[in-house]
Biotite code that builds the C-alpha atoms (Angstrom):
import biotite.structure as struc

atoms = struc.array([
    struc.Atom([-3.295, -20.309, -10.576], chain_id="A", res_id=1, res_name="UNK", atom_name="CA", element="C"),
    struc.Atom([-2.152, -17.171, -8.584], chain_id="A", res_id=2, res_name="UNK", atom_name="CA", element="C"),
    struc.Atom([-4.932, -14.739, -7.418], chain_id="A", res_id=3, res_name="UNK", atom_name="CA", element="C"),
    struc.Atom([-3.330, -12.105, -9.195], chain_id="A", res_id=4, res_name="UNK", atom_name="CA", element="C"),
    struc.Atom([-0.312, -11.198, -11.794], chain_id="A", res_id=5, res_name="UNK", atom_name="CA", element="C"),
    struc.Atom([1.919, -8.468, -11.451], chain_id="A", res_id=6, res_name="UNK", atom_name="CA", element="C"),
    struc.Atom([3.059, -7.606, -14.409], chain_id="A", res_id=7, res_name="UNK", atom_name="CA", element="C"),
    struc.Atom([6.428, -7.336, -14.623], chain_id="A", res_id=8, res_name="UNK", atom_name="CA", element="C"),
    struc.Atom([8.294, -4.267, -13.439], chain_id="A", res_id=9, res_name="UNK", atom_name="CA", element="C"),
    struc.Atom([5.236, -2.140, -13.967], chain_id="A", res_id=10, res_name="UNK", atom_name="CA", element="C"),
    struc.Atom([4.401, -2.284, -10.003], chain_id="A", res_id=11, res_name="UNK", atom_name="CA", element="C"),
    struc.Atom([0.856, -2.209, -11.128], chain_id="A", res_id=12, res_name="UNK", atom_name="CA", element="C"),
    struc.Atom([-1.755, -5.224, -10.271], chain_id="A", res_id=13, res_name="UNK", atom_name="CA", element="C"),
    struc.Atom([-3.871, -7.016, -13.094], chain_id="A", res_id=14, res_name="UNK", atom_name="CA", element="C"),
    struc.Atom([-6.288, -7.841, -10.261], chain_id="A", res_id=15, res_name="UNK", atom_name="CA", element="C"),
    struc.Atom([-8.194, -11.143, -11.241], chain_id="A", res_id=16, res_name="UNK", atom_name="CA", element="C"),
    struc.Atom([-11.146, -12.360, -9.103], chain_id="A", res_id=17, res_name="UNK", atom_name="CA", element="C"),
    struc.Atom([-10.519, -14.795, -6.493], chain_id="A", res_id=18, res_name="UNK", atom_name="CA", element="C"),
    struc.Atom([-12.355, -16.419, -3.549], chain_id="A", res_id=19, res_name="UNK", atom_name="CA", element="C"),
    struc.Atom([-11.315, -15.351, 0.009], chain_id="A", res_id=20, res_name="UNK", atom_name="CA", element="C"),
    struc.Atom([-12.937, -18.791, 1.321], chain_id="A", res_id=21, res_name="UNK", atom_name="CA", element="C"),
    struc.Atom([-10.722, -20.699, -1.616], chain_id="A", res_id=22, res_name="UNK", atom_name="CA", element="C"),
    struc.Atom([-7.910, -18.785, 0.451], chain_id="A", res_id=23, res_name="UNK", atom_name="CA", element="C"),
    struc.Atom([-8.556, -18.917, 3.443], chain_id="A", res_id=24, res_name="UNK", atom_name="CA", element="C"),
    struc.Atom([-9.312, -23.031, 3.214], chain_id="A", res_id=25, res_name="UNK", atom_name="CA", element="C"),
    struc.Atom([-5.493, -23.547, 3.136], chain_id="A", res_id=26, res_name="UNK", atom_name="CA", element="C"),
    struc.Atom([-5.026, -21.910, 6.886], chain_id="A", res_id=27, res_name="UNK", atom_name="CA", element="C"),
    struc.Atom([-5.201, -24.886, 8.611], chain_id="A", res_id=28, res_name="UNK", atom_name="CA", element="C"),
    struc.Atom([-2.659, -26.968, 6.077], chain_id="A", res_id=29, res_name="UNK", atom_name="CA", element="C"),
    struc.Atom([-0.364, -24.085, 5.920], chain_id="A", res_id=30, res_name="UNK", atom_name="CA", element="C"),
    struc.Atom([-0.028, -23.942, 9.925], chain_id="A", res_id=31, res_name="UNK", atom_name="CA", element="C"),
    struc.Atom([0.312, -27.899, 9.785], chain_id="A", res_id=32, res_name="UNK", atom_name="CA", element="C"),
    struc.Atom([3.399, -27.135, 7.495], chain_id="A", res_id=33, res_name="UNK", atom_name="CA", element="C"),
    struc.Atom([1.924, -28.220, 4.622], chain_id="A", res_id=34, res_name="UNK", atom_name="CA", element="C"),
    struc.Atom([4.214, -26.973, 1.626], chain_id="A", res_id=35, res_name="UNK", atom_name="CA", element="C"),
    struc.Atom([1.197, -26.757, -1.125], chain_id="A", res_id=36, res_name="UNK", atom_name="CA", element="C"),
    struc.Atom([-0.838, -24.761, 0.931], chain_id="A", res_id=37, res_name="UNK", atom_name="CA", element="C"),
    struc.Atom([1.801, -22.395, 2.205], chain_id="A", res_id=38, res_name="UNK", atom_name="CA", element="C"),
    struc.Atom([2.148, -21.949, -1.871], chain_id="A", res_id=39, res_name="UNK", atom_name="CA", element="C"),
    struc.Atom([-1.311, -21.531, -2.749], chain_id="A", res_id=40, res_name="UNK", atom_name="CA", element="C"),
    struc.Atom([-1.691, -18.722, 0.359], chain_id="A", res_id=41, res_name="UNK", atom_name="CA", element="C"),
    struc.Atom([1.693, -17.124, -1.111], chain_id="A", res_id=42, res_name="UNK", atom_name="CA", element="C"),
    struc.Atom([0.513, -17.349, -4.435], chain_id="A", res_id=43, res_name="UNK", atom_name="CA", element="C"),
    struc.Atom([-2.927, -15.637, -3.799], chain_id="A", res_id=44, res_name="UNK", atom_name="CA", element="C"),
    struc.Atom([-1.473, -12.690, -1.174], chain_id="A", res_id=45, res_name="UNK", atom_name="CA", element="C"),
    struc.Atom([2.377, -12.304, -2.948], chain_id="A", res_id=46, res_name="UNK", atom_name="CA", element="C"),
    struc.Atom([0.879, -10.297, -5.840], chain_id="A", res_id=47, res_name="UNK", atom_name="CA", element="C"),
    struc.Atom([-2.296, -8.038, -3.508], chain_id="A", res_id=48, res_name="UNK", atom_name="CA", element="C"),
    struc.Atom([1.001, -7.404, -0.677], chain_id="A", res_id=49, res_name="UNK", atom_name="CA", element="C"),
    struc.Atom([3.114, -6.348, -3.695], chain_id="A", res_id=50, res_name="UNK", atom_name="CA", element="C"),
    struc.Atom([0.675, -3.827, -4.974], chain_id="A", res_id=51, res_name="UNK", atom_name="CA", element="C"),
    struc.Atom([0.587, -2.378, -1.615], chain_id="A", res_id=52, res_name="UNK", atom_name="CA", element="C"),
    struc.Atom([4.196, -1.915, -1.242], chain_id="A", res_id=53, res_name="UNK", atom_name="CA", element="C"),
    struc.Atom([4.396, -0.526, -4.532], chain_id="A", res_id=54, res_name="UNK", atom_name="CA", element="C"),
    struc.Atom([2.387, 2.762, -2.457], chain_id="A", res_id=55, res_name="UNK", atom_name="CA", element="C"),
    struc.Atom([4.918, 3.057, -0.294], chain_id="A", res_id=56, res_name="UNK", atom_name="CA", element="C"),
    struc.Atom([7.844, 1.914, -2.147], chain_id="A", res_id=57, res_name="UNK", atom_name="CA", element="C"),
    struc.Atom([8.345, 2.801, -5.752], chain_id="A", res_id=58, res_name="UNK", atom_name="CA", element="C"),
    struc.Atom([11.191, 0.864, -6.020], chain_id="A", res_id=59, res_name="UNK", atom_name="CA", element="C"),
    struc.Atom([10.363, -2.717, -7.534], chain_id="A", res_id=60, res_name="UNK", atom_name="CA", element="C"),
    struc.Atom([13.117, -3.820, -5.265], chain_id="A", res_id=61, res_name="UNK", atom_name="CA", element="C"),
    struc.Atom([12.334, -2.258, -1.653], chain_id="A", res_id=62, res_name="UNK", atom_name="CA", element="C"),
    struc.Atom([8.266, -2.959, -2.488], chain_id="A", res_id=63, res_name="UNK", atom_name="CA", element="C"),
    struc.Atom([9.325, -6.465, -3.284], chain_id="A", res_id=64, res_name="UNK", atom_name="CA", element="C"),
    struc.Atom([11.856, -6.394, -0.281], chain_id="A", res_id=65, res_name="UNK", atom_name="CA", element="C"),
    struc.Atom([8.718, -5.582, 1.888], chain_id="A", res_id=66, res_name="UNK", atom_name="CA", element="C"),
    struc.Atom([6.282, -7.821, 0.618], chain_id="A", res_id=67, res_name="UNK", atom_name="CA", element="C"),
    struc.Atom([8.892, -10.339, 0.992], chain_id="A", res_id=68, res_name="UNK", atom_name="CA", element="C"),
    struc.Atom([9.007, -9.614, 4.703], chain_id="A", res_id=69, res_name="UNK", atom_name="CA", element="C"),
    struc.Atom([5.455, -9.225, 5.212], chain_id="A", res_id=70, res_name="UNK", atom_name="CA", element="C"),
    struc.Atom([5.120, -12.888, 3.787], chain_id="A", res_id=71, res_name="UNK", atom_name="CA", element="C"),
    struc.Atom([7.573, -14.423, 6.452], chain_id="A", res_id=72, res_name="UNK", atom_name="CA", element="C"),
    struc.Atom([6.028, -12.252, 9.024], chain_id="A", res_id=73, res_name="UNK", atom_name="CA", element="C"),
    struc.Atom([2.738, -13.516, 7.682], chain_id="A", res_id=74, res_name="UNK", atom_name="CA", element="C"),
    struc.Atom([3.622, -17.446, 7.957], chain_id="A", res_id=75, res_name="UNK", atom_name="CA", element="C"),
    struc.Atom([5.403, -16.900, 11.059], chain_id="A", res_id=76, res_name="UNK", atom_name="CA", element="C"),
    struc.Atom([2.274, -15.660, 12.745], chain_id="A", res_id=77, res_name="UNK", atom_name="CA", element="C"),
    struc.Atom([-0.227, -17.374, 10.787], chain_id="A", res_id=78, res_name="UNK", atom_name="CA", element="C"),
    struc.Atom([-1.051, -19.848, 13.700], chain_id="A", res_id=79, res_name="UNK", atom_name="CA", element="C"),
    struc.Atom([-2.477, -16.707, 15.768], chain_id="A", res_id=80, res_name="UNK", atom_name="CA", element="C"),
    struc.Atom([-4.804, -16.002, 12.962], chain_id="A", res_id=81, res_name="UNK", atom_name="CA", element="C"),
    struc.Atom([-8.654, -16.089, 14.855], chain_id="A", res_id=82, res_name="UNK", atom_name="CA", element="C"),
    struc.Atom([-10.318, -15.835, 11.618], chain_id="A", res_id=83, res_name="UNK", atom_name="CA", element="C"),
    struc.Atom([-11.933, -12.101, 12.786], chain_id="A", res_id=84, res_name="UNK", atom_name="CA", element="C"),
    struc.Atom([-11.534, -10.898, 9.529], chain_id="A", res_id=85, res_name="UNK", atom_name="CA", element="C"),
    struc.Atom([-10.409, -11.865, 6.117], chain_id="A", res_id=86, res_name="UNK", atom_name="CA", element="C"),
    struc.Atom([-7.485, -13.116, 6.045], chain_id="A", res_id=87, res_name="UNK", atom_name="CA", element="C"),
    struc.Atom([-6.424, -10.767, 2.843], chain_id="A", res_id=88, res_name="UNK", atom_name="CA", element="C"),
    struc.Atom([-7.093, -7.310, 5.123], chain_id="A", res_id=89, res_name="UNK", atom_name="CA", element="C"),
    struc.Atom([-5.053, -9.489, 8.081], chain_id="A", res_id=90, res_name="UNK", atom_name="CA", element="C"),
    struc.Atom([-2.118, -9.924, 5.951], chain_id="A", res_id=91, res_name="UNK", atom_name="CA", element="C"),
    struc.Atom([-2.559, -6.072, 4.557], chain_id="A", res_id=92, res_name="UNK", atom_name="CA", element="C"),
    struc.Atom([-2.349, -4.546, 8.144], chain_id="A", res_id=93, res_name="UNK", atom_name="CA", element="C"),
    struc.Atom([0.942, -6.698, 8.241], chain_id="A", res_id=94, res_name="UNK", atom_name="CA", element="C"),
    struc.Atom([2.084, -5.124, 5.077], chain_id="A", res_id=95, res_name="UNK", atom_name="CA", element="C"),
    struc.Atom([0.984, -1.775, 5.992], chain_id="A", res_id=96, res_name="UNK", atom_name="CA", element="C"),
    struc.Atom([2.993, -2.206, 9.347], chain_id="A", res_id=97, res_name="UNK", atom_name="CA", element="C"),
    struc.Atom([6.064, -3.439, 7.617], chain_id="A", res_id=98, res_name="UNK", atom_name="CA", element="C"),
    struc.Atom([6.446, -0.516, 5.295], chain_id="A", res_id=99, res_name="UNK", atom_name="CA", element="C"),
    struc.Atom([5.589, 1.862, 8.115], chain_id="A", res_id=100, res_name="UNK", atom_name="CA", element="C"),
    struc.Atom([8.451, 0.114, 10.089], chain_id="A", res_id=101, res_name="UNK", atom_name="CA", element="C"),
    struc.Atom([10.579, 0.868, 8.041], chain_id="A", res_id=102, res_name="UNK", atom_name="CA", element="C"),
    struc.Atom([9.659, 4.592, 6.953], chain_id="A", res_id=103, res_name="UNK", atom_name="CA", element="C"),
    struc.Atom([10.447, 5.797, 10.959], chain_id="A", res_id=104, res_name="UNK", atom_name="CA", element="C"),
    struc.Atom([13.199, 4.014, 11.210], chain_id="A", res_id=105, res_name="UNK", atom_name="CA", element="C"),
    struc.Atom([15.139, 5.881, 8.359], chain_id="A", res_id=106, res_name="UNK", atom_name="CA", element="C"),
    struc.Atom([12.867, 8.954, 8.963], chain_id="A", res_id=107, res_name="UNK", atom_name="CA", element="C"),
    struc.Atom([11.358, 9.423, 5.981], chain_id="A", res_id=108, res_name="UNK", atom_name="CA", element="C"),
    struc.Atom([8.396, 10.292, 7.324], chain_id="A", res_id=109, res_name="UNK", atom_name="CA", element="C"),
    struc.Atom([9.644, 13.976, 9.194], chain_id="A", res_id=110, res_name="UNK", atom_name="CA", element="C"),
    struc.Atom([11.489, 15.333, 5.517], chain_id="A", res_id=111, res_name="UNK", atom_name="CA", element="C"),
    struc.Atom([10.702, 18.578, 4.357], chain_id="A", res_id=112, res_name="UNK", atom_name="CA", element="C"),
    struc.Atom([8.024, 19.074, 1.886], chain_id="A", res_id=113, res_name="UNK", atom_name="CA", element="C"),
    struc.Atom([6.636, 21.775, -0.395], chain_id="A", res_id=114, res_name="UNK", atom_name="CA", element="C"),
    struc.Atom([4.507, 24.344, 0.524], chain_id="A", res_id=115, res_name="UNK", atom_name="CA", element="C"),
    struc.Atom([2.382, 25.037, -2.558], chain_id="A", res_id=116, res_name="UNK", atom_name="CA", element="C"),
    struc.Atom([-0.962, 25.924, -3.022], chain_id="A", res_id=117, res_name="UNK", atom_name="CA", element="C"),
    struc.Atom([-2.927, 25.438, -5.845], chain_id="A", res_id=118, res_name="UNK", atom_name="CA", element="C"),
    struc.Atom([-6.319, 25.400, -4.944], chain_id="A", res_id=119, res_name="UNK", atom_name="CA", element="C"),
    struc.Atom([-8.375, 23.015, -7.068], chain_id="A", res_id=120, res_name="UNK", atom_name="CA", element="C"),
    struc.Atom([-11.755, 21.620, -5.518], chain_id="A", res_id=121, res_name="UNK", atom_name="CA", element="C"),
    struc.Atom([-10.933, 17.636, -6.658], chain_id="A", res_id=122, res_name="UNK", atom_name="CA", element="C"),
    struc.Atom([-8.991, 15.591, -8.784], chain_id="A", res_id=123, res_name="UNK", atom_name="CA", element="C"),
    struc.Atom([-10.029, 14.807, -12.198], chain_id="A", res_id=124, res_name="UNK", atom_name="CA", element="C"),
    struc.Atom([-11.940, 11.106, -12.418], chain_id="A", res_id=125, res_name="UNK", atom_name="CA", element="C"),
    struc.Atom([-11.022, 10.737, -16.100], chain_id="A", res_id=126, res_name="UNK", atom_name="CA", element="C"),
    struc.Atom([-7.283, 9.058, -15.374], chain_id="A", res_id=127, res_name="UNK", atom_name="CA", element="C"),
    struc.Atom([-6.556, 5.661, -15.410], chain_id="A", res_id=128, res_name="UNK", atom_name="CA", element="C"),
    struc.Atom([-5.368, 3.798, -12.574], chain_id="A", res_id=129, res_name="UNK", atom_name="CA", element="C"),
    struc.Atom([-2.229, 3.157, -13.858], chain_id="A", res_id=130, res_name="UNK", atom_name="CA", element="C"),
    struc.Atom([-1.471, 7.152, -14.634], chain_id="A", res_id=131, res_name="UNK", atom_name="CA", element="C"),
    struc.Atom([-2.894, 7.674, -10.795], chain_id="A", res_id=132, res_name="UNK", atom_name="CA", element="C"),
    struc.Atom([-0.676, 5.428, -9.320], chain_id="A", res_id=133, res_name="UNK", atom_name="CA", element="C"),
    struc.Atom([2.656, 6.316, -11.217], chain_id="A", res_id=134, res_name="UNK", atom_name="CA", element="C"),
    struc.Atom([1.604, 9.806, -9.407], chain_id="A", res_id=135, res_name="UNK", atom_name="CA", element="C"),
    struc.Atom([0.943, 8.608, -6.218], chain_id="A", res_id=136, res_name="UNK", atom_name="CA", element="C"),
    struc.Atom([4.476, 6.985, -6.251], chain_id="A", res_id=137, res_name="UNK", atom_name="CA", element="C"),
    struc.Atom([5.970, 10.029, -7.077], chain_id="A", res_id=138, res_name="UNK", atom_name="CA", element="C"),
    struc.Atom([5.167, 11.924, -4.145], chain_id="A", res_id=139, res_name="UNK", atom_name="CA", element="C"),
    struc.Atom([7.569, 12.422, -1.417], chain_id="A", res_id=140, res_name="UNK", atom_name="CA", element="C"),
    struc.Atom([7.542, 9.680, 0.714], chain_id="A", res_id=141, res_name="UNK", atom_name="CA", element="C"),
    struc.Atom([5.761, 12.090, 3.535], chain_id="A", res_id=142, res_name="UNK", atom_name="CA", element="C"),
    struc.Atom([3.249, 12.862, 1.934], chain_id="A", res_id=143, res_name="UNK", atom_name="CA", element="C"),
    struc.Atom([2.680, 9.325, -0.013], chain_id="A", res_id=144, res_name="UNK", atom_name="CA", element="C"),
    struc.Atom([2.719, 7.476, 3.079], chain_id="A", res_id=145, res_name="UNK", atom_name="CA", element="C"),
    struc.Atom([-0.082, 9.489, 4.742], chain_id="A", res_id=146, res_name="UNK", atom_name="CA", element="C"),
    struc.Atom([-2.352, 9.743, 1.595], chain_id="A", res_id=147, res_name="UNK", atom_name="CA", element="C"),
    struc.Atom([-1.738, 6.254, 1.393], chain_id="A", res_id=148, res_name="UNK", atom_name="CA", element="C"),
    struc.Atom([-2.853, 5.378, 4.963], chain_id="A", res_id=149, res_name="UNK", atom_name="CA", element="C"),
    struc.Atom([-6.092, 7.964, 5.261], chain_id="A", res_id=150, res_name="UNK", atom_name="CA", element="C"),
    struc.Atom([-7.098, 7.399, 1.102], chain_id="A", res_id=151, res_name="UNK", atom_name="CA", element="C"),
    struc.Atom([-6.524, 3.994, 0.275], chain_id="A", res_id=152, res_name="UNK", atom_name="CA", element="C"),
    struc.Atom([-5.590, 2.311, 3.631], chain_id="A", res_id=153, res_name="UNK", atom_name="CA", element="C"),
    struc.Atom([-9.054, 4.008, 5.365], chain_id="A", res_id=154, res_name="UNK", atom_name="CA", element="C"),
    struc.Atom([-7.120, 5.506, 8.480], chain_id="A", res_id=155, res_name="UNK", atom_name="CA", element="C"),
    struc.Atom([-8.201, 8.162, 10.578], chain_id="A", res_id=156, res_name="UNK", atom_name="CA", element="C"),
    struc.Atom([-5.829, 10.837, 11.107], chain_id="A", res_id=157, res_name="UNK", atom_name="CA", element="C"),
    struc.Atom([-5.548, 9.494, 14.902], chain_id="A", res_id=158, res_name="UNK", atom_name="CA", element="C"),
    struc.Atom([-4.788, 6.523, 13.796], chain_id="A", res_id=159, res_name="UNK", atom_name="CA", element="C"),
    struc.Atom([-1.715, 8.000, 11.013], chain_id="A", res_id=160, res_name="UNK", atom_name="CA", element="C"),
    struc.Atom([-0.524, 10.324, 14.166], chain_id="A", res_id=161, res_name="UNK", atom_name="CA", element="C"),
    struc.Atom([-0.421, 7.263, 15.979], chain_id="A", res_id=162, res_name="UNK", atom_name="CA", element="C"),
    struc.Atom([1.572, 4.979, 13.908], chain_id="A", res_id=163, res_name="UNK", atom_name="CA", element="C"),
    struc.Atom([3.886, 7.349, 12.657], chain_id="A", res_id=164, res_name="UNK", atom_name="CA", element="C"),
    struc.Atom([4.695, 9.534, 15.849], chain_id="A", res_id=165, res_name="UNK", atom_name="CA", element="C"),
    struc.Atom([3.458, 12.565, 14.050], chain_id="A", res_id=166, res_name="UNK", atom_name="CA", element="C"),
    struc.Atom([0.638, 15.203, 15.336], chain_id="A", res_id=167, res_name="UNK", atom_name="CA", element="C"),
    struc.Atom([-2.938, 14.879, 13.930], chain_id="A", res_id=168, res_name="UNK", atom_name="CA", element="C"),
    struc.Atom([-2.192, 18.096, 12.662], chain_id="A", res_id=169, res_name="UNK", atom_name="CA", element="C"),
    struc.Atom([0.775, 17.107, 10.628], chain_id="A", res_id=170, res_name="UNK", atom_name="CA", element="C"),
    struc.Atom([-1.347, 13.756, 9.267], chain_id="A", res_id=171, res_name="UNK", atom_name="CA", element="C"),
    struc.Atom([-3.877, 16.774, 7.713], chain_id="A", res_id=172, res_name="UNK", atom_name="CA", element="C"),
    struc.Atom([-1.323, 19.291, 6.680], chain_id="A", res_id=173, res_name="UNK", atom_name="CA", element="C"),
    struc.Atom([1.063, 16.589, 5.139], chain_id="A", res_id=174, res_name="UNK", atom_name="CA", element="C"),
    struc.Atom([-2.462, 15.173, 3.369], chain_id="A", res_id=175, res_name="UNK", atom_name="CA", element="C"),
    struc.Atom([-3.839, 18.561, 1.767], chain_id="A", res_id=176, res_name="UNK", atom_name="CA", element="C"),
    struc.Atom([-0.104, 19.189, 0.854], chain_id="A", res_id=177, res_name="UNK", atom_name="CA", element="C"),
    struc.Atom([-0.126, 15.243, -1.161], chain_id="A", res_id=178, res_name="UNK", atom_name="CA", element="C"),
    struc.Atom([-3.518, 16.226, -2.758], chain_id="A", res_id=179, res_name="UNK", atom_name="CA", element="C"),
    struc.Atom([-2.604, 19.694, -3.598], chain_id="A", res_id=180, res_name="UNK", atom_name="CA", element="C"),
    struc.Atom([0.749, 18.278, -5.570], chain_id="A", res_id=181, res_name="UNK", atom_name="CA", element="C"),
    struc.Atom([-1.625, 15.098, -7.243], chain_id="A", res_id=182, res_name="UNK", atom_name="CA", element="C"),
    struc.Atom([-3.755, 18.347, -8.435], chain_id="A", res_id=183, res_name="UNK", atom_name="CA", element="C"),
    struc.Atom([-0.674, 19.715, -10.007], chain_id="A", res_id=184, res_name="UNK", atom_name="CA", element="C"),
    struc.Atom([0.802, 16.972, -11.478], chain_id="A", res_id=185, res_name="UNK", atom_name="CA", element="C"),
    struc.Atom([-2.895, 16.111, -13.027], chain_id="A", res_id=186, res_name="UNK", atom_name="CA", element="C"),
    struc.Atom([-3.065, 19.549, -14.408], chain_id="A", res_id=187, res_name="UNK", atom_name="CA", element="C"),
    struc.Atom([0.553, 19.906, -15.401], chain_id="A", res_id=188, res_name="UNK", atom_name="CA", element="C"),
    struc.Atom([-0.272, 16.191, -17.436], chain_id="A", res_id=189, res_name="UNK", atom_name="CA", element="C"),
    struc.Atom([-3.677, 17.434, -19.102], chain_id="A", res_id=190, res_name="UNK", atom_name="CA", element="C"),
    struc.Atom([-1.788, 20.245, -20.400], chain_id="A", res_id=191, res_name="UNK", atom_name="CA", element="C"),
    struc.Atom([1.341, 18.117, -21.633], chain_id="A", res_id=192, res_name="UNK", atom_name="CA", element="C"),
    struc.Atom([-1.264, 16.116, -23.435], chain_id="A", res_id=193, res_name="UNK", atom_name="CA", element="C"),
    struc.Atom([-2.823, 18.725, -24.476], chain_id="A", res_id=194, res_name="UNK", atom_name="CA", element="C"),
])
């Protein structure tokens, strides 16, 4: 039984608990070559490394292009694995890496993005995760792929200059610039549903 269902061409995770050690107990076979647990890790990380992509990649078919990617990359290099960490955030930095690779190489990362301001203190807790997400797709792929790496991913701003050969400076503009536009999509949808 997978770790987690995607349902289908929603992008968005039904997350069901799951064991890291029941995971991370099928290392060894799956290094070995052992098909069954090469499935069961696939099985358990496919749907988590799909979820991700979805943040970068609103597409089903470039976030399942990626995760697809991050998967091989993930059983190619699965016999360097030291066991550090879990093996879920392991696979993740893969992930994160993969769709990263690919947002300098087609330079999505340097487009032009908007310079309104709307001044709101925070975003409104009330909205479902689904409504959240649809909205964090939508943002230009600038600014979604740093609010993705410093809110969800945990990076510092060194770390997003770093990794996308940007100044720290552009990592904070381009991230008060994503949550401004999340504040005015939330308001514009309170007042379409209201």
């Amino acid at each position: 039984m997978p770790a987690c269902n995607p349902r289908k061409g929603s992008g968005i995770l039904e997350l069901k608990l799951f064991s890291l050690d029941r995971i991370e107990r099928h290392i060894p076979g799956a290094i070995q070559g052992d098909a069954k647990a090469q499935k069961a890790l696939y099985d358990a990380l496919s749907p988590y490394i799909l979820g991700l992509c979805h943040r970068y990649f609103p597409q089903e078919d470039e976030a399942e292009d990626h995760m697809i990617q991050t998967m091989i990359t993930f059983f190619q290099k699965l016999h360097t694995y030291r066991g550090d960490a879990p093996v879920k955030y392991w696979v993740r930095r893969m992930a994160v890496n993969q769709c990263l690779m690919t947002l300098r190489k087609h330079s999505a990362i340097h487009q032009p993005f908007m310079n309104e301001e709307l001044g709101l203190d925070s975003l409104n807790q009330e909205h479902d995760t689904a409504h959240l997400l649809k909205l964090v797709q939508s943002l230009p792929t600038g600014f979604r792929t740093v609010f993705n790496l410093y809110a969800i991913e945990g990076f510092s701003h060194a770390e997003i200059a770093e990794s996308l050969g940007i100044s720290e400076g552009t990592s904070k503009s381009q991230l008060s610039r994503a949550r401004q536009w999340l504040q005015k999509a939330l308001v514009k949808s309170e007042s379409d549903q209201g």
